[in-house]
Backbone as ProteinMPNN parsed JSONL, in Angstrom:
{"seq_chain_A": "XXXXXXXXXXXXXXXXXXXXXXXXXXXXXXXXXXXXXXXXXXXXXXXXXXXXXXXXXXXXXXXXXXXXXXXXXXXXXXXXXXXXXXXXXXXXXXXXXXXXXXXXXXXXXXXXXXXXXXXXXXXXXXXXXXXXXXXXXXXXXXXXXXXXXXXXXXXXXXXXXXXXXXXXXXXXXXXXXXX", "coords_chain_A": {"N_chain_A": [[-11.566, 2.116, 13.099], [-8.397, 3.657, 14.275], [-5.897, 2.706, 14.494], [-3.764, -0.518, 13.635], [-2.354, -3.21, 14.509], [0.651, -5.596, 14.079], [1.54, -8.725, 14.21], [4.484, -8.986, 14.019], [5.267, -6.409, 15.147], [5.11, -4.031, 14.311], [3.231, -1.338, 13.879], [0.184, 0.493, 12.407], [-1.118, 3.42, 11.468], [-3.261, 6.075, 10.741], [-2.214, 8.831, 8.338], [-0.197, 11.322, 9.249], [-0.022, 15.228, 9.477], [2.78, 15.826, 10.711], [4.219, 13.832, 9.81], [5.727, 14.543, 7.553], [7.922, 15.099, 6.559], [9.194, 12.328, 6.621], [7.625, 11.373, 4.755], [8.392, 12.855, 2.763], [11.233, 11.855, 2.16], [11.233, 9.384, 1.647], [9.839, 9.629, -0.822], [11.82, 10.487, -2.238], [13.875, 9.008, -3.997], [13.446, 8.745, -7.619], [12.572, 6.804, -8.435], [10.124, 5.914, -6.728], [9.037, 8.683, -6.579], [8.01, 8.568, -9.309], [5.812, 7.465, -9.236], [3.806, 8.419, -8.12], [0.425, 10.469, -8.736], [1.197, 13.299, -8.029], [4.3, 15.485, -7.402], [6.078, 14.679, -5.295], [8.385, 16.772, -3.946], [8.587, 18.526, -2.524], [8.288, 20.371, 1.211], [5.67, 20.849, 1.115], [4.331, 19.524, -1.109], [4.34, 17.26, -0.096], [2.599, 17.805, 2.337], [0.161, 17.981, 1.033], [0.559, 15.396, 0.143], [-0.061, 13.653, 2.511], [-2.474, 15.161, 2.922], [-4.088, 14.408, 1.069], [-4.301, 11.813, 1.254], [-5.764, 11.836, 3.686], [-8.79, 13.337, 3.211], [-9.354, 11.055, 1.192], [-10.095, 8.888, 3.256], [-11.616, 10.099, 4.61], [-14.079, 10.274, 2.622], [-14.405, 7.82, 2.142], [-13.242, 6.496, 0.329], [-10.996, 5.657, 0.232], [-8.332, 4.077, 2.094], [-5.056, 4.867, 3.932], [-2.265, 3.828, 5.257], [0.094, 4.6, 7.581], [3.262, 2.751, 8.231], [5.183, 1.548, 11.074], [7.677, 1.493, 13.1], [9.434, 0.545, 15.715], [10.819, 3.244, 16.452], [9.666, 5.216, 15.64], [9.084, 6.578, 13.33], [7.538, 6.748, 10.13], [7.791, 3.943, 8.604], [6.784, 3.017, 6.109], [4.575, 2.368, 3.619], [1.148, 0.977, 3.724], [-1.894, 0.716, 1.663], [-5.108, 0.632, 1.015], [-7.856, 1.633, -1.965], [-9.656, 2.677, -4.305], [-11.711, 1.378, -3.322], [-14.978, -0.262, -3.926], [-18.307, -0.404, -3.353], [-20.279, -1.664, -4.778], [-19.346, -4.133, -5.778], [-17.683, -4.786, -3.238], [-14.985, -4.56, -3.627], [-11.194, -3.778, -3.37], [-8.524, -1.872, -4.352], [-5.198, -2.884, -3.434], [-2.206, -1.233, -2.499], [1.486, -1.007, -1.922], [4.392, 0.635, -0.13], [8.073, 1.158, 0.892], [10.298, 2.936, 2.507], [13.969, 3.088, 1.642], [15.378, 2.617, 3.613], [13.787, 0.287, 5.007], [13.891, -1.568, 3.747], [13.463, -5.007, 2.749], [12.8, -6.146, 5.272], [10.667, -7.199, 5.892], [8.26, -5.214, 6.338], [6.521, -4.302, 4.335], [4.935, -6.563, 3.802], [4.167, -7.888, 6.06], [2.634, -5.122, 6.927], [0.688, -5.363, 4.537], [-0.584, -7.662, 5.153], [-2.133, -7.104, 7.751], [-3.778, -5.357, 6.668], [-5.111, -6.376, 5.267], [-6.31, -8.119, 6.66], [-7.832, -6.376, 8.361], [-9.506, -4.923, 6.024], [-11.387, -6.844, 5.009], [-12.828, -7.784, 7.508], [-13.287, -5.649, 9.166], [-13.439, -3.493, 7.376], [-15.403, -4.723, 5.473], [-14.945, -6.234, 2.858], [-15.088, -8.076, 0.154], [-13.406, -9.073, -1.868], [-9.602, -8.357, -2.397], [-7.255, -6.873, -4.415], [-4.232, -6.23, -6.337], [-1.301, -5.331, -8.344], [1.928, -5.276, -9.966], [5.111, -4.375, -11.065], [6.444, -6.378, -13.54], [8.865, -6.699, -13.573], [10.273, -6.244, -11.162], [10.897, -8.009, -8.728], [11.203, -7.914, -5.577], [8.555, -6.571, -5.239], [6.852, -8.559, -5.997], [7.116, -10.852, -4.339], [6.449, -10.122, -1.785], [4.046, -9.707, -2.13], [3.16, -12.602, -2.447], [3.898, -13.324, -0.067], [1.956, -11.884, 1.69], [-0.825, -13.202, 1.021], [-1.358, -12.935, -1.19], [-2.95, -14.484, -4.216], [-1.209, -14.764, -7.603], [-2.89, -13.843, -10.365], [-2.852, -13.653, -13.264], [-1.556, -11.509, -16.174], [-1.187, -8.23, -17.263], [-0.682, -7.205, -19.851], [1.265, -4.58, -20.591], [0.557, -2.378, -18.925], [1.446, 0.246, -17.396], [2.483, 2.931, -18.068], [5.494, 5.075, -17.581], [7.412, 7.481, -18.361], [8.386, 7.03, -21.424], [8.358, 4.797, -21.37], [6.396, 1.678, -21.445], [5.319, -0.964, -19.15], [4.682, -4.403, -18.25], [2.137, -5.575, -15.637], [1.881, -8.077, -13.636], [-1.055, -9.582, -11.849], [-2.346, -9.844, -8.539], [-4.8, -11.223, -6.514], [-6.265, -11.569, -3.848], [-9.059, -13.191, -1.486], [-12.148, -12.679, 0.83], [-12.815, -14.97, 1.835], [-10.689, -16.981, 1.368], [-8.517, -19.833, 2.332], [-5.956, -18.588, 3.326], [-6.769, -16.695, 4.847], [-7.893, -18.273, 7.413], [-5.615, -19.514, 8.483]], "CA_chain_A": [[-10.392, 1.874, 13.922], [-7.436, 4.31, 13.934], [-4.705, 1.97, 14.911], [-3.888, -1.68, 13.763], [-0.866, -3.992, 14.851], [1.204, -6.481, 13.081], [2.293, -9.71, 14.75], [5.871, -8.543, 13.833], [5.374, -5.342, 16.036], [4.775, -2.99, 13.227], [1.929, -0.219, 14.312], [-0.487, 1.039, 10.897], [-1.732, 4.041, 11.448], [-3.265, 7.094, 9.55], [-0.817, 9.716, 8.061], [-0.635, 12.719, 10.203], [1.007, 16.152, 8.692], [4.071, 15.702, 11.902], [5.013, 12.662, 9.168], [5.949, 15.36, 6.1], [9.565, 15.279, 6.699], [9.169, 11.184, 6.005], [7.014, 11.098, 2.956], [9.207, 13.962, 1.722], [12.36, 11.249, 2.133], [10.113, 8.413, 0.886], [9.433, 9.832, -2.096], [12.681, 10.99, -2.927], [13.993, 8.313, -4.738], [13.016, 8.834, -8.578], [11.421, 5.385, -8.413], [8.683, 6.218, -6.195], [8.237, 9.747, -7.431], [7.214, 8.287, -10.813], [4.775, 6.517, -8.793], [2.648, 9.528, -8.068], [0.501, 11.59, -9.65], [1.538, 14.605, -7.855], [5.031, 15.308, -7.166], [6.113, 14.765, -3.525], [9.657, 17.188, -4.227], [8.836, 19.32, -1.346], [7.404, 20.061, 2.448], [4.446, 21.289, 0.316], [4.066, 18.383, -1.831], [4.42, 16.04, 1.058], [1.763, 17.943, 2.683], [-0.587, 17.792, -0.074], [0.246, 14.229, -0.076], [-1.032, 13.273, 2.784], [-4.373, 15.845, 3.007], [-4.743, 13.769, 0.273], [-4.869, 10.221, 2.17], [-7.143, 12.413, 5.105], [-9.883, 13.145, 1.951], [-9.71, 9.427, 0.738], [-10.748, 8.192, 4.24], [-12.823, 10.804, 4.96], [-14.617, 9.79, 1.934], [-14.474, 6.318, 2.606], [-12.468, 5.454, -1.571], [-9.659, 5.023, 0.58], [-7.486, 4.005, 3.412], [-3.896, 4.811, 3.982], [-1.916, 3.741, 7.024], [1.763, 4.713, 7.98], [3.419, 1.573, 8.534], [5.87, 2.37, 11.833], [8.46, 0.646, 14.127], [9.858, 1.268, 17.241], [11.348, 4.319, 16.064], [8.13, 5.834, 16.036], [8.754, 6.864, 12.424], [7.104, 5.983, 9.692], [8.624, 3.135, 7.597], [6.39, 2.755, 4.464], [2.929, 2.756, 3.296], [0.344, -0.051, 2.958], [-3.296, 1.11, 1.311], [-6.655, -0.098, -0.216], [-8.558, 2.33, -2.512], [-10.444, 2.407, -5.314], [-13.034, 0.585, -2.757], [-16.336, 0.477, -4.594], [-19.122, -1.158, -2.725], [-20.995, -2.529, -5.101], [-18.46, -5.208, -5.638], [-17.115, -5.002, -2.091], [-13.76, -4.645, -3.826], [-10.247, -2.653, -3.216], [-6.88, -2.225, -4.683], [-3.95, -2.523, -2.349], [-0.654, -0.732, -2.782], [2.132, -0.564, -0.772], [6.167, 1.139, -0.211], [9.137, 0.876, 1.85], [11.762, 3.737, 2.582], [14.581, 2.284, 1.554], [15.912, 1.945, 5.127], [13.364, -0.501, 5.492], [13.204, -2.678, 2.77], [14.086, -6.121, 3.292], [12.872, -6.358, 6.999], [9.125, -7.651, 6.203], [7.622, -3.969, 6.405], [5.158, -4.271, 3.257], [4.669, -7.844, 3.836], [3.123, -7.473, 7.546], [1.64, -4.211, 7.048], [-0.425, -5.901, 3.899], [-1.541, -8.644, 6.208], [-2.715, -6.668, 8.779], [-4.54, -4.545, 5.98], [-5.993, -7.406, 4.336], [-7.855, -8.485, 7.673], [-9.138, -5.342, 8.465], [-10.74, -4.886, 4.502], [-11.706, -8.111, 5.225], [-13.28, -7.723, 8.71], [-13.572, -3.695, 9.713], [-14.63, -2.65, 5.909], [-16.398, -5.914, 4.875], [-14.782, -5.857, 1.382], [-14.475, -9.375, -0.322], [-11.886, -9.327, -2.89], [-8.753, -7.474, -2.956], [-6.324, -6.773, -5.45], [-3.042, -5.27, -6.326], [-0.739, -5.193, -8.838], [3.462, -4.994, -9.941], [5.678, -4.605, -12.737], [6.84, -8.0, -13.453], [10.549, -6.586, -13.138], [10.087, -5.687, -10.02], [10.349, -9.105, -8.076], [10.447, -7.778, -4.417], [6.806, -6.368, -5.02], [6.292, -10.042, -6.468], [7.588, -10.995, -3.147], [5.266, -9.118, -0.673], [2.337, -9.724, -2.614], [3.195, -13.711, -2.132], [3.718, -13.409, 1.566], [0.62, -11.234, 2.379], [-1.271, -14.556, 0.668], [-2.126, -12.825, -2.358], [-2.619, -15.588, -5.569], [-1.327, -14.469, -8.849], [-4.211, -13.82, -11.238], [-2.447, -12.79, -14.557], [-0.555, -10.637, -16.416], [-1.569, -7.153, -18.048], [0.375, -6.362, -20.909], [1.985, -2.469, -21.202], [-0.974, -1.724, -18.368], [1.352, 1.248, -17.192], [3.554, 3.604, -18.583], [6.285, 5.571, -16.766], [8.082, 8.099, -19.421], [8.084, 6.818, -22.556], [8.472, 3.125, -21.43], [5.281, 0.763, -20.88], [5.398, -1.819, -18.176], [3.554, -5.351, -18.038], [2.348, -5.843, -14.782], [1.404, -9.439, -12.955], [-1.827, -9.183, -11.018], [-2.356, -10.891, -7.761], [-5.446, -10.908, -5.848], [-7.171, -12.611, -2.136], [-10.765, -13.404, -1.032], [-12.356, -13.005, 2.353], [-13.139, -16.864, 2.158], [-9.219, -17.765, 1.088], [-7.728, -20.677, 3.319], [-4.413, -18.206, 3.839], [-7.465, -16.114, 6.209], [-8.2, -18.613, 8.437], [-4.12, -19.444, 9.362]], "C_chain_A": [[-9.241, 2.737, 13.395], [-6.096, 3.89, 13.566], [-4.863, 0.327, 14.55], [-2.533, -2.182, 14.465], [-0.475, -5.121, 14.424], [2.024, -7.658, 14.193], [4.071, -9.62, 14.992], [6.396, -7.116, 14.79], [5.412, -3.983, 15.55], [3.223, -2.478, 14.052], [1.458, 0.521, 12.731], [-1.731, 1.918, 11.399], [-2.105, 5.289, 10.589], [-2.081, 8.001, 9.433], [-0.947, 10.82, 9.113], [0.744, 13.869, 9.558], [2.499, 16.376, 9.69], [4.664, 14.594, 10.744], [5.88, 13.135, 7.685], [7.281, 15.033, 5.706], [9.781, 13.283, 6.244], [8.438, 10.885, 5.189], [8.125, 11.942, 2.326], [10.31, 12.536, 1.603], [12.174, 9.963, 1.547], [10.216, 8.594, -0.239], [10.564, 10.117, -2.921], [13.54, 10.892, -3.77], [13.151, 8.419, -6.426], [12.58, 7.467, -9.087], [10.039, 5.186, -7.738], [8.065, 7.643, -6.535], [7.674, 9.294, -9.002], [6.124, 8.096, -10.465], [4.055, 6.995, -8.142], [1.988, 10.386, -8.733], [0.674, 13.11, -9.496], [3.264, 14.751, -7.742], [5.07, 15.545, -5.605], [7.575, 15.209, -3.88], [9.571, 18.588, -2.951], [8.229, 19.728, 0.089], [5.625, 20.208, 1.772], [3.604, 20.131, -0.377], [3.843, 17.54, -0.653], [3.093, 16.273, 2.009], [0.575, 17.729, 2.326], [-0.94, 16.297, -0.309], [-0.365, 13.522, 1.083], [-2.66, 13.469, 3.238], [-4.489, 14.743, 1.937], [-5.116, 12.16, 0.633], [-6.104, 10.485, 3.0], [-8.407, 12.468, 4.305], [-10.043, 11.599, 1.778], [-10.653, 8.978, 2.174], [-11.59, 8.972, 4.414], [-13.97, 10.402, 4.238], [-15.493, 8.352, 1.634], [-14.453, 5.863, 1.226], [-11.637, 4.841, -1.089], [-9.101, 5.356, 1.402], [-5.892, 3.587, 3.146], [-3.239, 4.77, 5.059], [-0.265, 3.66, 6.398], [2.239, 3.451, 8.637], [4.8, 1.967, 9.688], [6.43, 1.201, 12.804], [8.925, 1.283, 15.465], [10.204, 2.495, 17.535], [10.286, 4.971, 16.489], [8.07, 6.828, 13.908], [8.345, 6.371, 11.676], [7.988, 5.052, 8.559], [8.403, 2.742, 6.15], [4.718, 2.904, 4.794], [2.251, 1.409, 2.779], [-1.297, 1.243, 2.797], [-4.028, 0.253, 0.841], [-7.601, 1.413, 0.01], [-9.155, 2.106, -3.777], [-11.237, 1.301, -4.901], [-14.47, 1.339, -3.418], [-17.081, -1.104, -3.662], [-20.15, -2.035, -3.291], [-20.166, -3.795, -5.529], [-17.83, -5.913, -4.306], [-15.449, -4.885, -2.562], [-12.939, -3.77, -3.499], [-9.442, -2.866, -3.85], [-6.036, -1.482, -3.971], [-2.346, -2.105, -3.469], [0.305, -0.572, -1.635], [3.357, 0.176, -1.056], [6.266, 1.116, 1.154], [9.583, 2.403, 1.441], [12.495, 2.663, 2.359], [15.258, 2.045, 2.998], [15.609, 0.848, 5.607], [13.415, -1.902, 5.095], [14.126, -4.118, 3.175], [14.148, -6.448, 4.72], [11.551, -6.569, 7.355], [7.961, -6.544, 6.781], [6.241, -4.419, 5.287], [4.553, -5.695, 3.788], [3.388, -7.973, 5.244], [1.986, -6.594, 7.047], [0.212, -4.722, 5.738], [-1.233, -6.814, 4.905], [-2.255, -7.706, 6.97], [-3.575, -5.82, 8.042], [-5.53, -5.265, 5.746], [-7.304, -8.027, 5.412], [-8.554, -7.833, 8.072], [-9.951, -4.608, 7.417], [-11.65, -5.537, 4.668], [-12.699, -8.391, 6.49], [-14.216, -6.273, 8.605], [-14.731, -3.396, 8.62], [-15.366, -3.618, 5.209], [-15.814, -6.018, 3.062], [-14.091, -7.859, 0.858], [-13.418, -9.718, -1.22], [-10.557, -7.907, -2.82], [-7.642, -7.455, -3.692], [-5.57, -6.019, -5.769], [-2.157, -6.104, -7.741], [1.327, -4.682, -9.068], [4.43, -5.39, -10.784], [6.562, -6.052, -12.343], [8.185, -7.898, -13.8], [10.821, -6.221, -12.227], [9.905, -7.416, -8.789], [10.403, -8.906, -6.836], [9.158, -7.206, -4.021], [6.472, -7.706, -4.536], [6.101, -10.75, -5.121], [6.432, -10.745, -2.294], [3.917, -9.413, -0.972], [2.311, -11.578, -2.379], [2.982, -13.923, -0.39], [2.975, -12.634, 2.193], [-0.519, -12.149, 1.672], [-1.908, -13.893, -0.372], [-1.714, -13.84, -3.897], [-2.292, -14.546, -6.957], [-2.646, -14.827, -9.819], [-3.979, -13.903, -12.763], [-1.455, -11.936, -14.842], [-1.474, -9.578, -17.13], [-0.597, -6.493, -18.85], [0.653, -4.57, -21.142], [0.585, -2.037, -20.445], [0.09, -0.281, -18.256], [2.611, 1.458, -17.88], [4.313, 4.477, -17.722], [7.386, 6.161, -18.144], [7.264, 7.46, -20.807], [8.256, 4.844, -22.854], [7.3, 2.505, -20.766], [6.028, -0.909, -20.133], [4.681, -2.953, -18.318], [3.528, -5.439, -16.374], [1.4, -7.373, -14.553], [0.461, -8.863, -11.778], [-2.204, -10.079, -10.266], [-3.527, -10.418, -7.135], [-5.816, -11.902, -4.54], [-8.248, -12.123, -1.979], [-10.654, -13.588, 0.237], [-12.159, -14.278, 2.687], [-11.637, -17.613, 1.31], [-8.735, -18.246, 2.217], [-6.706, -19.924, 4.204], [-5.186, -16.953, 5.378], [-7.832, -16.469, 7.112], [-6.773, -19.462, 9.295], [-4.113, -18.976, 10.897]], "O_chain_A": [[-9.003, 2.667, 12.189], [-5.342, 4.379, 12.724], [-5.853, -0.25, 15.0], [-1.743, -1.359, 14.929], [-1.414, -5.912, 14.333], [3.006, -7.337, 14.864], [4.712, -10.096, 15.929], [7.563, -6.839, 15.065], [5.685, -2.988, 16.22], [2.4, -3.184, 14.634], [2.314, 1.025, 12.004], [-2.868, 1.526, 11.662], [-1.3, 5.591, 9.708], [-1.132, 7.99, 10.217], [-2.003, 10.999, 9.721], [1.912, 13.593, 9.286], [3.3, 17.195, 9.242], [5.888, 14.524, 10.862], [6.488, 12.371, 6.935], [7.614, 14.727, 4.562], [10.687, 13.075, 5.436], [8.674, 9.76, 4.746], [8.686, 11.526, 1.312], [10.032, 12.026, 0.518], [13.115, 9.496, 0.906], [10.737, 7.691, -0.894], [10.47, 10.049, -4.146], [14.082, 11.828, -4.357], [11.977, 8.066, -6.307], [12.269, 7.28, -10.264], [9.106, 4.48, -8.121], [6.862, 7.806, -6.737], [6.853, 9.978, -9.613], [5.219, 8.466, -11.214], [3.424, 6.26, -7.384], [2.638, 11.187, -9.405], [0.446, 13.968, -10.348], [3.672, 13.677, -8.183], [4.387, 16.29, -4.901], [8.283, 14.244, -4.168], [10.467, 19.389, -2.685], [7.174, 19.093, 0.093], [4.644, 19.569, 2.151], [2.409, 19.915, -0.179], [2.661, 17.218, -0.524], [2.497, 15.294, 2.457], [-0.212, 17.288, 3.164], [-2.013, 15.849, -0.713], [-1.245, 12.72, 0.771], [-3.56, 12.721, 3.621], [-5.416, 14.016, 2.293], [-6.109, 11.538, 0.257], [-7.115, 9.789, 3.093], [-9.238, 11.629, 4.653], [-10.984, 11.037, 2.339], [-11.859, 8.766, 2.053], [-12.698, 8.438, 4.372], [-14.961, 10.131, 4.918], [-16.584, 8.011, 1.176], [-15.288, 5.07, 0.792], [-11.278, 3.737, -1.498], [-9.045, 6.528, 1.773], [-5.453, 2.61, 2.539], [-3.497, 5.601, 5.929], [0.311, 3.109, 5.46], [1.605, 3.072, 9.623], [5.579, 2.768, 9.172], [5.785, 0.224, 13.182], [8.692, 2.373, 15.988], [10.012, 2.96, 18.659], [10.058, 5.245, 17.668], [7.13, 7.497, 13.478], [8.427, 5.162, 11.893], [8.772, 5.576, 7.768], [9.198, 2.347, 5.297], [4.011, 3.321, 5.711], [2.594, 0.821, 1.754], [-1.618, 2.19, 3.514], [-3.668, -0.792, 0.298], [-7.947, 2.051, 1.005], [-8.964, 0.972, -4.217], [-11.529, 0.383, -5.668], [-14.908, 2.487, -3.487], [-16.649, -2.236, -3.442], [-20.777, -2.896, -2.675], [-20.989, -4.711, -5.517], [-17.537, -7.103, -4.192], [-14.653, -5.177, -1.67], [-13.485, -2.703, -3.216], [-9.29, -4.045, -4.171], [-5.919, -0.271, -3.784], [-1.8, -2.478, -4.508], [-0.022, -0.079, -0.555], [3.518, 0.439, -2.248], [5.484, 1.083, 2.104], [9.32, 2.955, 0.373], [12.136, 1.52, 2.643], [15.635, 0.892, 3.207], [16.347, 0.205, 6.353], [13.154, -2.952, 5.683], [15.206, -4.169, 3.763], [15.13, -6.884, 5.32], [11.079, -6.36, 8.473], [7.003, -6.868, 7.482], [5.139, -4.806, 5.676], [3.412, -5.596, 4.24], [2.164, -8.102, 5.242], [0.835, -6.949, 6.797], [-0.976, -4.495, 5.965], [-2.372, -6.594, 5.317], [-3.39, -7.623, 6.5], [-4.397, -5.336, 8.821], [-6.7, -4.941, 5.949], [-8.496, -8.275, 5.233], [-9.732, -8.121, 8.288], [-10.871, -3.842, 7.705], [-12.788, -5.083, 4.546], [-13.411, -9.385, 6.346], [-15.329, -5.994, 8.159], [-15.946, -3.196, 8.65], [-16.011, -3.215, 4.242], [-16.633, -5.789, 2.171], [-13.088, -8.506, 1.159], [-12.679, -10.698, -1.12], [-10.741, -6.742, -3.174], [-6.922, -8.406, -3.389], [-5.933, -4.853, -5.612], [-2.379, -7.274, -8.055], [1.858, -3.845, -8.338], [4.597, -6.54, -11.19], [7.07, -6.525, -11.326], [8.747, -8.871, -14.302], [11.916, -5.659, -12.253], [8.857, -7.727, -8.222], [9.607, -9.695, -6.326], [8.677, -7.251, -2.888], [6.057, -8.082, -3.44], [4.995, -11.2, -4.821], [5.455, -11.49, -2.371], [2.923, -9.375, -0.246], [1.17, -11.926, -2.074], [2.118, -14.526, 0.247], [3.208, -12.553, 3.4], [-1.551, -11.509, 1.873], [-3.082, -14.213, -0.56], [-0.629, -13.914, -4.473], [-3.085, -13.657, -7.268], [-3.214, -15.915, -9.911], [-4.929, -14.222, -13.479], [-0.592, -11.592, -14.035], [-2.528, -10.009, -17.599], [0.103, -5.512, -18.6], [0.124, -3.71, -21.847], [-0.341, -1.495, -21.048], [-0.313, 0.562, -19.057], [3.491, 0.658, -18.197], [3.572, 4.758, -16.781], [8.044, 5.36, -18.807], [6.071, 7.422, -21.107], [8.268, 4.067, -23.809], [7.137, 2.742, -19.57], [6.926, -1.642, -20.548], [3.557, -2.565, -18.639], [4.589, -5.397, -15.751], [0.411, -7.661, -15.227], [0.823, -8.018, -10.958], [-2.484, -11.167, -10.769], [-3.569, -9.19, -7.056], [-5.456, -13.079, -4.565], [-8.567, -10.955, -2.201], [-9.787, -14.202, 0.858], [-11.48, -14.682, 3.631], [-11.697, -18.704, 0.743], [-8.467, -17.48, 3.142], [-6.463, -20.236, 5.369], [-4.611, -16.538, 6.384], [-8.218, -15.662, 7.957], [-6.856, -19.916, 10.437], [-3.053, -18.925, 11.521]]}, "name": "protein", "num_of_chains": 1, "seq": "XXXXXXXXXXXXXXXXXXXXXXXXXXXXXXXXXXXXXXXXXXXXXXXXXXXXXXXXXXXXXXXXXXXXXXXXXXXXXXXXXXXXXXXXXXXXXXXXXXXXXXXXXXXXXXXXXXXXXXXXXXXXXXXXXXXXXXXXXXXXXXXXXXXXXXXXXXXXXXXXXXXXXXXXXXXXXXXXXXX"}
């Protein structure tokens, strides 16, 4: 399926290189460029970044959908990758532009991810992660019905400073899927 839709009226579809000019603006914040391992600092980069979503799916490690409002631009990014099949598992990630944030963008677009892992790609557990200073992740990952699992002490680093992050995960067969 190319296209999903979000009760909220959010549209999640793949990236397409017409979207460069909004990853480039996305990324531009030195809080989400940390949070790549390429740099997204120019049309180039931005391009790069999403051939690099088109590979993942092509592949079938991973699916990335442009999360999009009326506008018709895109507003943020929900994913699941690092799908391995002998587990059936994924790990979800998401972002906002800041234009968006605070208007139930990640929150939706996870849901609507989580049922088609869950459905479309048959994948039983998924899981995500978020620095535990970071409480509107914390947020998003509560209201897309994912349970806290834990904590991972200094899992990531960013410069020369390590992070703990709190790990939340959901099951096909979780109560919050048959709502």
């Amino acid at each position: 399926m190319d296209e999903l839709t979000t009760p909220e009226g959010f549209l999640l579809r793949p990236w397409h290189p017409a979207d460069a000019s909004a990853v480039l603006r996305a990324f531009a914040p030195a809080e989400m460029d940390r949070q790549t391992d390429r740099p997204v600092s120019d049309r180039v980069g931005a391009l790069t970044w999403i051939a690099s979503r088109t590979r993942e799916r092509g592949a079938r490690t991973g699916y990335s959908w442009a999360v999009v409002g009326e506008e018709g631009d895109p507003l943020g990014c929900v994913a699941v990758d690092a799908v391995t099949r002998i587990h059936d598992r994924g790990w979800v990630s998401y972002w906002t532009t800041e234009a968006a944030r605070g208007r139930g963008v990640a929150s939706a677009g996870v849901r609507a991810l989580a049922r088609w892992a869950f459905g479309e790609l048959g994948l039983y557990r998924l899981e995500l992660g978020h620095r535990t200073d970071n409480p509107a992740s914390c947020r998003v990952a509560a209201r897309a019905g994912f349970a806290v699992e834990g904590l991972e002490r200094a899992k990531l680093r960013y410069g020369d400073v390590r992070y703990d992050i709190e790990r939340h995960a959901r099951l096909a067969d979780d109560v919050v899927n048959f709502d």
